[in-house]
C-alpha positions in Angstrom: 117.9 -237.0 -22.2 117.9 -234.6 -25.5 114.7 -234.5 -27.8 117.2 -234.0 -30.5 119.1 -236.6 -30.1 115.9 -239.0 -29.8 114.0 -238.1 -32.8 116.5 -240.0 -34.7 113.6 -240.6 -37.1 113.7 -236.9 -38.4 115.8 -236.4 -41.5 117.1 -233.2 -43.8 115.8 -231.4 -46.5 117.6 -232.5 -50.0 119.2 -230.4 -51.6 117.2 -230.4 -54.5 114.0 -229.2 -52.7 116.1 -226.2 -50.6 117.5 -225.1 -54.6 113.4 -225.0 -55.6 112.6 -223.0 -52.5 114.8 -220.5 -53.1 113.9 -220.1 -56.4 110.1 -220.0 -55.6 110.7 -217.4 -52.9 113.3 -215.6 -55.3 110.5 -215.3 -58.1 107.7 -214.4 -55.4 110.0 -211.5 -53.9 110.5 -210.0 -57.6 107.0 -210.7 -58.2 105.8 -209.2 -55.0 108.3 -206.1 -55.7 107.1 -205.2 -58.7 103.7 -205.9 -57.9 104.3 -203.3 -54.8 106.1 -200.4 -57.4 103.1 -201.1 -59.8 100.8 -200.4 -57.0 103.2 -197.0 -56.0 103.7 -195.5 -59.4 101.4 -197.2 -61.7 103.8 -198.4 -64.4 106.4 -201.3 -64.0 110.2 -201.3 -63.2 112.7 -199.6 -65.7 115.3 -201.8 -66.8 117.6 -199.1 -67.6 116.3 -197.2 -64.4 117.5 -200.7 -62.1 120.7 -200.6 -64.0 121.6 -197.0 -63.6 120.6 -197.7 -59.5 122.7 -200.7 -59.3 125.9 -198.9 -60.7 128.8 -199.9 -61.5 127.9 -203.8 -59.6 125.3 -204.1 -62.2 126.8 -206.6 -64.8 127.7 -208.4 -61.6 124.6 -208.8 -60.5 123.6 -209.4 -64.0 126.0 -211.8 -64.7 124.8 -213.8 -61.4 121.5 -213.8 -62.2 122.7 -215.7 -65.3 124.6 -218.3 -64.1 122.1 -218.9 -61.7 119.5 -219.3 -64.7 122.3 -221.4 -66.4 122.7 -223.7 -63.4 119.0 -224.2 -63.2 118.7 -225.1 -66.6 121.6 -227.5 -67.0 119.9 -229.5 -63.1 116.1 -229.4 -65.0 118.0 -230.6 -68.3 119.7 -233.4 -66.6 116.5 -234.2 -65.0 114.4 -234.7 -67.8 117.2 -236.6 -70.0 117.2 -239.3 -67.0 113.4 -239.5 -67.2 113.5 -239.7 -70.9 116.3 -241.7 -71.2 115.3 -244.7 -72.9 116.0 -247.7 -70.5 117.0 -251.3 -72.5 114.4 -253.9 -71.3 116.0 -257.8 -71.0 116.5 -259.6 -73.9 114.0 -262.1 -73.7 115.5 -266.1 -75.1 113.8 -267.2 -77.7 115.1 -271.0 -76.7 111.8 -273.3 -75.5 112.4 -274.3 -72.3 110.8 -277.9 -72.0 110.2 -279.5 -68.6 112.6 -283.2 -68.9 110.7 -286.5 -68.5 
């Protein structure tokens, strides 16, 4: 008998907690980077110098790195209007409800 197919208990990752991983590990590897050319050359990362290395894929990979900041503000926006969102509580009657004799 397979141990994979009797741990039927185990379950997947959503989605939603893979897309923060990889953001957290994308902002420790550019954190980690220029931590790294700090430590080399004592001063931080030249925009224009990244730009000029990236060549002529550089407003790709600027235009990426956009969207990706687009699509993770439109999922945090649509996460904090659905915990904001005001929900409508039951409309209480205002009849007496007596008990009959």
């Amino acid at each position: 008998m397979n141990t994979m197919e009797s741990d039927n208990s185990r379950k997947d990752w959503p989605v939603s907690v893979m897309c923060w991983y990889a953001v957290l590990i994308w902002f420790g590897a550019s954190l980690f980077s220029q931590v790294a050319y700090l430590a080399i050359y004592g001063n931080p990362y030249d925009a224009n110098m990244l730009i000029e290395a990236a060549g002529p894929f550089a407003w790709l990979i600027i235009g990426i790195e956009v969207l990706v900041w687009v699509i993770m503000a439109v999922f945090i926006g649509k996460k904090v209007s659905n915990r904001i969102q005001l929900k409508r509580p039951e409309t209480q009657s205002m009849d007496t409800i007596t008990p009959q004799t």
